[in-house]
FIVOVEX-799393 format. One record per residue (C-alpha): residue in one letter; chain; x negated, y, z negated. Coordinates in Angstrom, 3 decimals. Layout:
# FIVOVEX-799393
NODE code unit       c1       c2       c3
NODE    A    A        X        Y        Z
...
//
This chain:
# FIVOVEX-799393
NODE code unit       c1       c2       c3
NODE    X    A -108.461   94.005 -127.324
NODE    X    A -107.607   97.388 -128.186
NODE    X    A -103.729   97.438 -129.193
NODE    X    A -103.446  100.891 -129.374
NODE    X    A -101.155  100.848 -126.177
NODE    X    A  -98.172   98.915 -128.734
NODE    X    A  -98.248  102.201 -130.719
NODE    X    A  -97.404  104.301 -127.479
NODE    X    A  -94.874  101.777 -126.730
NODE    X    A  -93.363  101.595 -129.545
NODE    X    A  -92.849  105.236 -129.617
NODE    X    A  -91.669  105.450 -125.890
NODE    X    A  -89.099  102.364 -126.246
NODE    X    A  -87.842  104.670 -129.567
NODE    X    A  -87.918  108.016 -126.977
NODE    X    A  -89.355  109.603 -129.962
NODE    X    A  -90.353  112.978 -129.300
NODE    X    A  -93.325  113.802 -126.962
NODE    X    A  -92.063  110.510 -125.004
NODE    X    A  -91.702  110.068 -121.591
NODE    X    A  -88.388  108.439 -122.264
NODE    X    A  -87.567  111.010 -124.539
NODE    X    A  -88.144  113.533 -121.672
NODE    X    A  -86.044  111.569 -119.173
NODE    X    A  -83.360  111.537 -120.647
NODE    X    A  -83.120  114.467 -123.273
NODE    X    A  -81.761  117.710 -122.255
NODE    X    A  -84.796  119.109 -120.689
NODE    X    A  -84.295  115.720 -117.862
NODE    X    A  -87.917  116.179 -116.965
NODE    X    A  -90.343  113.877 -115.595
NODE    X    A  -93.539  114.687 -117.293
NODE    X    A  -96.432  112.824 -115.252
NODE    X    A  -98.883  112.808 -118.141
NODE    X    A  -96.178  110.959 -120.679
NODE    X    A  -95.577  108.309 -117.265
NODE    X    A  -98.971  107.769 -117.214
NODE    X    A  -99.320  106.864 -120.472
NODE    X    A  -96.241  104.871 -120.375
NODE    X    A  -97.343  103.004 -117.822
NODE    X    A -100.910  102.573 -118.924
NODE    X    A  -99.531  101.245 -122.195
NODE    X    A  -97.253   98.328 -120.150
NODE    X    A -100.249   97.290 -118.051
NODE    X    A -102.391   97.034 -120.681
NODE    X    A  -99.204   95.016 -122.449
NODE    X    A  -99.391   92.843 -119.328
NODE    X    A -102.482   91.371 -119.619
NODE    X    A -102.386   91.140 -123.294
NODE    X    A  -99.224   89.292 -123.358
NODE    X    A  -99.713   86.908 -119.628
NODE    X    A -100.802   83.817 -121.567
NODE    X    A  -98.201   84.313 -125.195
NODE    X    A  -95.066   82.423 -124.902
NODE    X    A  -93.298   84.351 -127.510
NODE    X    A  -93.001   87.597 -128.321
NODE    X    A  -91.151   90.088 -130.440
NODE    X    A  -87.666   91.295 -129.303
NODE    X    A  -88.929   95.108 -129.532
NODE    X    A  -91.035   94.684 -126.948
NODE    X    A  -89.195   92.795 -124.415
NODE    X    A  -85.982   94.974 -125.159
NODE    X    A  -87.995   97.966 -124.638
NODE    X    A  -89.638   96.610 -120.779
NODE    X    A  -85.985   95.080 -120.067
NODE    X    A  -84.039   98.368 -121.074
NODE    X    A  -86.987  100.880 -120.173
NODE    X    A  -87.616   99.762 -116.306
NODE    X    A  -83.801   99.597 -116.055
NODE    X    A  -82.524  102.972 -117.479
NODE    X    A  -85.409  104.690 -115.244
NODE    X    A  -84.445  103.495 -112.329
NODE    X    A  -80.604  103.934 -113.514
NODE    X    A  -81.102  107.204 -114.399
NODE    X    A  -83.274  108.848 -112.113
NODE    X    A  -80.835  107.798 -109.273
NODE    X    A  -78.263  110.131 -110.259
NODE    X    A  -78.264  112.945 -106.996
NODE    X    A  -78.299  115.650 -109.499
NODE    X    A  -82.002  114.256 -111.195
NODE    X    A  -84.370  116.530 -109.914
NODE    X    A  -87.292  113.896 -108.716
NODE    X    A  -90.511  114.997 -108.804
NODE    X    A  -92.361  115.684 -105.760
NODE    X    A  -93.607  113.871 -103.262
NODE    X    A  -91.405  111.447 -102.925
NODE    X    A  -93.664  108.436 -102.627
NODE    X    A  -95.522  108.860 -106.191
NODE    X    A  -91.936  108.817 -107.299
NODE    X    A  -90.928  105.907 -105.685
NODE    X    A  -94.407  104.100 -106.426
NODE    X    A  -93.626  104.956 -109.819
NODE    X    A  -90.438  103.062 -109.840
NODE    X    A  -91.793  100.475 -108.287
NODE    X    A  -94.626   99.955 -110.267
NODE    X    A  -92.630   99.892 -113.201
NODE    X    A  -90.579   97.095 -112.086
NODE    X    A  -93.564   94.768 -110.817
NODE    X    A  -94.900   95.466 -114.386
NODE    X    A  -91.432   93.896 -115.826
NODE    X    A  -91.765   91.170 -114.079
NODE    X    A  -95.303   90.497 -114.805
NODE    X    A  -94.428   91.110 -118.346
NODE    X    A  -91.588   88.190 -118.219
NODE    X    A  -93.331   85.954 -115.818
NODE    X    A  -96.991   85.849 -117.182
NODE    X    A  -98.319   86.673 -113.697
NODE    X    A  -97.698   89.793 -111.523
NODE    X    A  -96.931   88.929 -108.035
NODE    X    A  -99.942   90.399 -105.991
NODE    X    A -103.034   88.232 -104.932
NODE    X    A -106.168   88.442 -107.083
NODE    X    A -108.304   90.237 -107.484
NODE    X    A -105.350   93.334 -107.772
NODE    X    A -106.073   96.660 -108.550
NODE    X    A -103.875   98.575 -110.151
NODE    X    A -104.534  102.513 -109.422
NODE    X    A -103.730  104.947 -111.657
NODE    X    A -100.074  107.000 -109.979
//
């Protein structure tokens, strides 16, 4: 399996710069939906790599624990501008909490066979 996607994490879990998380939160508080996807693109593909390990390195659980909360956290505040419409944001949020879960649990919680589309 490709790993490339634990690069991308890495960097994102950092917010180094050109991250999504890095965007989020830094002084430009911008939701970039090209940095999301790849974000979440890089947790699916986690996901699946990870279902069947029963350890794993703190970095990476740190960074799906701490990540899926701050967004969420953050992104509530009434003065975040969300982007529009309103349902890709919320899907968004969503997504990236079924994707904790699967991370923690091994299994997602959606009957198989599950597609996940691209937000």
């Amino acid at each position: 399996m490709d790993t490339g996607y634990l690069t991308i994490l890495r960097l994102e879990f950092a917010a180094e710069d050109g991250t999504f998380m890095l965007q989020l939160r830094g002084g430009g508080l911008h939701w970039d939906r090209g940095a999301f996807t790849r974000l979440e693109q890089s947790k699916r593909a986690a996901c699946v790599d990870y279902q069947t390990r029963d350890v794993f390195e703190r970095w990476i659980a740190e960074g799906f624990y701490s990540s899926s909360k701050f967004m969420s956290e953050w992104t509530s505040h009434p003065n975040f501008s969300r982007p529009e419409p309103t349902d890709y944001y919320e899907a968004c949020l969503g997504r990236v909490s079924d994707l904790c879960d699967w991370f923690f649990r091994g299994f997602h919680a959606y009957d198989e066979p599950h597609t996940w589309t691209d937000l």
